[in-house]
C-alpha positions as CSV (number, residue, x, y, z in Angstrom):
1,X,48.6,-38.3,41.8
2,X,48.1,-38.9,38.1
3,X,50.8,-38.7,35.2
4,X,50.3,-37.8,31.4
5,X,53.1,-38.2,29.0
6,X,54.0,-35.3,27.1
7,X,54.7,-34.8,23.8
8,X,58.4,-35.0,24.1
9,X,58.3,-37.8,26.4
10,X,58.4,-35.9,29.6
11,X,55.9,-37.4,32.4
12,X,53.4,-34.7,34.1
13,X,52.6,-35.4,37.2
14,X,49.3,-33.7,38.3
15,X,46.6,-33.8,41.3
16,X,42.7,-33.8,39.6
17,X,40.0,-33.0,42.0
18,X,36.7,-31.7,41.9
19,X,34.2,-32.1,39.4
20,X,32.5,-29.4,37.0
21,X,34.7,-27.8,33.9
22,X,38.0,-27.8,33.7
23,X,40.5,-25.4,35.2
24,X,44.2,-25.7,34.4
25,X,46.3,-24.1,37.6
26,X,49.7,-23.0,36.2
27,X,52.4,-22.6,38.7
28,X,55.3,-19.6,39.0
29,X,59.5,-19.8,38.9
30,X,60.3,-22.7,41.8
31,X,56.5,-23.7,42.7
32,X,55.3,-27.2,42.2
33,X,51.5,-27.9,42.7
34,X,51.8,-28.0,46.5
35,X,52.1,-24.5,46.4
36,X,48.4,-23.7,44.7
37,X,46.7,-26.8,46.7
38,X,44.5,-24.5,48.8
39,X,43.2,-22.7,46.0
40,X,42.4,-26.2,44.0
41,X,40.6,-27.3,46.4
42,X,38.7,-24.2,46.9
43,X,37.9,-23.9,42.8
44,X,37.4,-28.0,43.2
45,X,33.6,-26.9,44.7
46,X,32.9,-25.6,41.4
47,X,35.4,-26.9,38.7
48,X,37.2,-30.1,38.0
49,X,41.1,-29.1,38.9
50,X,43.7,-29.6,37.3
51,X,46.8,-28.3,39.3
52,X,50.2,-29.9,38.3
53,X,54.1,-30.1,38.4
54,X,55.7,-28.3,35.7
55,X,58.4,-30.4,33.9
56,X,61.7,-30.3,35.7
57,X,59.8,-30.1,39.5
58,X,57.6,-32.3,41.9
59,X,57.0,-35.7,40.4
60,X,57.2,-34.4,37.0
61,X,59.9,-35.3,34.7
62,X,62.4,-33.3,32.1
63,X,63.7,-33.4,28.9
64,X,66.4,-31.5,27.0
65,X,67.1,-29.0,25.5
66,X,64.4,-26.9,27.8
67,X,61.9,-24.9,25.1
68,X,58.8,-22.5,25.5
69,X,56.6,-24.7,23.3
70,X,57.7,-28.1,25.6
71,X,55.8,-26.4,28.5
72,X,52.8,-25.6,26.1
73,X,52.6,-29.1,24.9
74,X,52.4,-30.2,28.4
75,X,49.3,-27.9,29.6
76,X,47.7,-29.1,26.1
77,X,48.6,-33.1,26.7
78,X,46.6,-32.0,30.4
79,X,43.4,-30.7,28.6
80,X,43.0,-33.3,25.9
81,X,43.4,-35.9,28.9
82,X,40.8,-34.1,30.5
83,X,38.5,-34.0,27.5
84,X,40.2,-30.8,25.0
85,X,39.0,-28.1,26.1
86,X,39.4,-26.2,29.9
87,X,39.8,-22.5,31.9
88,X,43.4,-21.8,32.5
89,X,44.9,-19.9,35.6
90,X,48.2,-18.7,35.7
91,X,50.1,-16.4,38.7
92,X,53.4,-14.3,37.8
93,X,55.8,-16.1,35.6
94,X,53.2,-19.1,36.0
95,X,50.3,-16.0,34.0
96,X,52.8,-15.8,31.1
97,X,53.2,-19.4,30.4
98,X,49.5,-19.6,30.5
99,X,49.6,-16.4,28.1
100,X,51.1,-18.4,25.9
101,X,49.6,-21.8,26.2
102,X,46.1,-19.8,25.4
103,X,47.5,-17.7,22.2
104,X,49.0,-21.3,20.7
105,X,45.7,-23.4,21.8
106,X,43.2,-21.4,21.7
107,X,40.7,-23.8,20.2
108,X,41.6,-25.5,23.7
109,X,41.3,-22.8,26.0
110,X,37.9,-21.2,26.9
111,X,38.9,-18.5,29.2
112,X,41.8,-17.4,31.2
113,X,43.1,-15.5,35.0
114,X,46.3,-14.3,35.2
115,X,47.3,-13.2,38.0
116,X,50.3,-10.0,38.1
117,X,52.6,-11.2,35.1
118,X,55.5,-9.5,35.9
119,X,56.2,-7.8,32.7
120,X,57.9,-4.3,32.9
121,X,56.5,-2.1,30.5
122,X,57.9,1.7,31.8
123,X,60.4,3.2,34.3
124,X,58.2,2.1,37.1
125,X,60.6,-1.1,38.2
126,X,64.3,-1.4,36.7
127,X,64.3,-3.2,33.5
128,X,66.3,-6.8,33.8
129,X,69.6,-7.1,32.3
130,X,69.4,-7.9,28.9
131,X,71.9,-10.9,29.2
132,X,69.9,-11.8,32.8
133,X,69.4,-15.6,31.5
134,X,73.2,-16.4,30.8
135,X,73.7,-15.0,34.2
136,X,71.7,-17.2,35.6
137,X,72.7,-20.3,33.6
138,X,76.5,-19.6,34.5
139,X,75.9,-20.0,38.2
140,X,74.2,-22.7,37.5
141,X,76.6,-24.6,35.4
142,X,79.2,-24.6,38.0
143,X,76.2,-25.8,40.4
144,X,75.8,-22.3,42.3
145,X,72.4,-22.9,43.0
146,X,72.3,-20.5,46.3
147,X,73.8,-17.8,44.1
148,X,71.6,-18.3,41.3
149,X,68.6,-17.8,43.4
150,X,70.3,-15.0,45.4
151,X,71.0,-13.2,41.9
152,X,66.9,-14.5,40.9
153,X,65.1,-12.8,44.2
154,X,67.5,-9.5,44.0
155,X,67.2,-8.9,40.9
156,X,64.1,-10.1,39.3
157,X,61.8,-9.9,42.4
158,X,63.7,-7.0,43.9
159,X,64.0,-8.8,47.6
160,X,66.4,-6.7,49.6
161,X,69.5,-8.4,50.3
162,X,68.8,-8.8,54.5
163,X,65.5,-10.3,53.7
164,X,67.6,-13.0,51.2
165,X,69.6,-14.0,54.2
166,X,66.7,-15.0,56.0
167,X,65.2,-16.6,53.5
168,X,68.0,-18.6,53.4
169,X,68.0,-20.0,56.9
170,X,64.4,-21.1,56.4
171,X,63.3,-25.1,55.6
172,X,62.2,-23.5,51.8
173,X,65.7,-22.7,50.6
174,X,66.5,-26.2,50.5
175,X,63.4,-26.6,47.7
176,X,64.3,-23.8,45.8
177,X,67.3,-25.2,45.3
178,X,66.0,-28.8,44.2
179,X,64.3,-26.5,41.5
180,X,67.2,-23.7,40.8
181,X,67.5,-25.2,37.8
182,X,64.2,-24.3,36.5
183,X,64.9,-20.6,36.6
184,X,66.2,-20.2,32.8
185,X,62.5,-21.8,32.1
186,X,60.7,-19.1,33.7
187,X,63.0,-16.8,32.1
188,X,62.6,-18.2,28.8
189,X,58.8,-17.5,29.1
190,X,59.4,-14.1,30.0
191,X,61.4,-13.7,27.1
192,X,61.8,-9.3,26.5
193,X,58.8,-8.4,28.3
194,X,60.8,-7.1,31.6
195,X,63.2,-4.5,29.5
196,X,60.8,-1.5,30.0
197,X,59.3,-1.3,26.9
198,X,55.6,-1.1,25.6
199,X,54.5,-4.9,25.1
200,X,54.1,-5.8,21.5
201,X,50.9,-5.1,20.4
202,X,50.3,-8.4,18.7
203,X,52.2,-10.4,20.4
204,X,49.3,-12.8,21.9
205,X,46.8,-11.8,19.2
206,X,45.3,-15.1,18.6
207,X,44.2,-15.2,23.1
208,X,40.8,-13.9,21.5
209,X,39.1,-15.8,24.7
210,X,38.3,-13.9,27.8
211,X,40.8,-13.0,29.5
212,X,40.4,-11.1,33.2
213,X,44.3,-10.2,34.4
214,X,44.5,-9.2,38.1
215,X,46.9,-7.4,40.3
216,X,46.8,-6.8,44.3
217,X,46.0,-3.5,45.2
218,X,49.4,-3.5,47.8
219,X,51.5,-4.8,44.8
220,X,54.5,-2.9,43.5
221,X,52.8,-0.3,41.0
222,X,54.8,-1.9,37.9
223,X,52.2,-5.1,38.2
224,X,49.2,-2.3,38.0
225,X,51.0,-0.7,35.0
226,X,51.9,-4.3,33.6
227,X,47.9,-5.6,33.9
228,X,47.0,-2.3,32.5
229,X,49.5,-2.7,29.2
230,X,48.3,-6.5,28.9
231,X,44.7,-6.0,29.1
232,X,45.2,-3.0,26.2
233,X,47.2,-5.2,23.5
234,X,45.1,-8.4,24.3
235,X,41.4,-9.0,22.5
236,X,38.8,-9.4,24.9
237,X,40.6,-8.5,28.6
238,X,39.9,-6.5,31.4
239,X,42.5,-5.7,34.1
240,X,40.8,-5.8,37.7
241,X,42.9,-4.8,41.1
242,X,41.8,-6.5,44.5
243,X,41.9,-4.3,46.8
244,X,44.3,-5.5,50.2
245,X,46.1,-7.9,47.6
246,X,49.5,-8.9,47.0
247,X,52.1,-10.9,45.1
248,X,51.7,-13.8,47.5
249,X,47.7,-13.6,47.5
250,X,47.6,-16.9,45.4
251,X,49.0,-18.5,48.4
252,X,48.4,-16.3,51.1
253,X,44.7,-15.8,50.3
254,X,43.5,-18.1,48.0
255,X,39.8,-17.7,48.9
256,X,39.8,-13.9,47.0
257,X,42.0,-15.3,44.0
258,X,39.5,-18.0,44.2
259,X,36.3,-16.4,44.5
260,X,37.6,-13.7,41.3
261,X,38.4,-16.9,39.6
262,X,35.0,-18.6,39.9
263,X,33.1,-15.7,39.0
264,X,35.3,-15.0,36.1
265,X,34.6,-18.5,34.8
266,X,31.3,-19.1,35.6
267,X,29.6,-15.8,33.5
């Protein structure tokens, strides 16, 4: 493990393997860099990896008050320690961060993956509550983390209630909530993307860089619409479905995220 302090103060912690340019793995809501291991080390045979805790998980620090442009300082302290420049790689929440690291450094980032940002665009998912955040940040103040992450999986990822209950029995639930607190960040990012309206057309004008977004081919259809309406406002993108592929992919198959990825980089 290696640390880099961020502009604010706040310490980054962050595995680097590999050697080759620079990729910059950028994590979802409640992940630290354990969860995107397999595909660093599978990107590590052709890239130098850099896969890391956001602020407020893992080994990494936090500071407040939480802000957007905090998290985009910290993927931009990452790439000048790795020399300025690098690829970025970002998966649902995670993709949007990344979004926006790349459309406020883009001197600093040479291409970009995201993988299904979970923007909702139309009528094909249930927009979120436009007050969804302070929801959120009211359990939390009076330390309901189980409830702020059964409120999170229902309503934002749309887990059946039964399937929450499991969850919650597993050895995970305990992490999540180490990390509940972290779920106005993710939020944050998303900002008014997820109210089921057209994404603003110049929103992330200055990401001229390439840019592939992909979605899994067995993925609820408002991630195809989503990677559709992102690849038409952005510059230079291309939206690419993987056939068999899924929300969990990242983790669940990280040797077709990682393969797309390497291509993607190396043309």
């Amino acid at each position: 493990m290696k640390t880099v302090a961020s502009k604010d103060g706040t310490t980054i912690a962050f595995d680097q393997i590999g050697t080759g340019p620079v990729v910059v793995l950028v994590d979802s809501a409640l992940a630290d860099r354990t969860i995107c291991a397999k595909l660093a080390k599978l990107l590590a045979e052709d890239f130098t990896v850099i896969n890391y805790d956001r602020r407020g998980r893992g080994d990494s620090t936090d500071t407040q008050p939480y802000a957007v442009a905090r998290e985009v300082e910290d993927i931009e302290a990452l790439i000048d320690a790795a020399g300025g420049s690098a690829f970025i790689f970002g998966s649902s929440s995670g993709a949007v961060l990344a979004l926006e690291a790349a459309s406020r450094l883009p001197a600093k980032v040479r291409k970009q993956v995201l993988y299904e940002p979970p923007f909702i665009v139309d009528d094909s998912r249930p927009p979120m509550p436009a007050d969804f955040v302070e929801q959120v940040k009211e359990l939390l103040a009076r330390d309901k983390r189980s409830d702020a992450l059964k409120l999170f999986f229902s309503k934002a990822m749309g887990i059946p209630s039964i399937f929450i209950t499991m969850m919650r029995l597993m050895p995970s639930w305990s992490q999540s909530k180490s990390v509940a607190h972290t779920l106005p960040y993710d939020l944050m990012v998303m900002r008014d993307t997820q109210r089921g309206k057209p994404l603003s057309a110049n929103g992330w004008a200055a990401a001229s860089m390439p840019t592939l977004v992909l979605s899994g081919g067995k993925s609820e259809v408002f991630f195809h619409t989503a990677g559709d309406a992102l690849a038409g406002v952005l510059p230079n993108a291309q939206h690419r479905i993987l056939k068999d592929q899924h929300h969990g992919s990242v983790v669940m198959s990280p040797n077709v995220v990682a393969s797309e990825i390497t291509q993607f980089f190396k043309a």
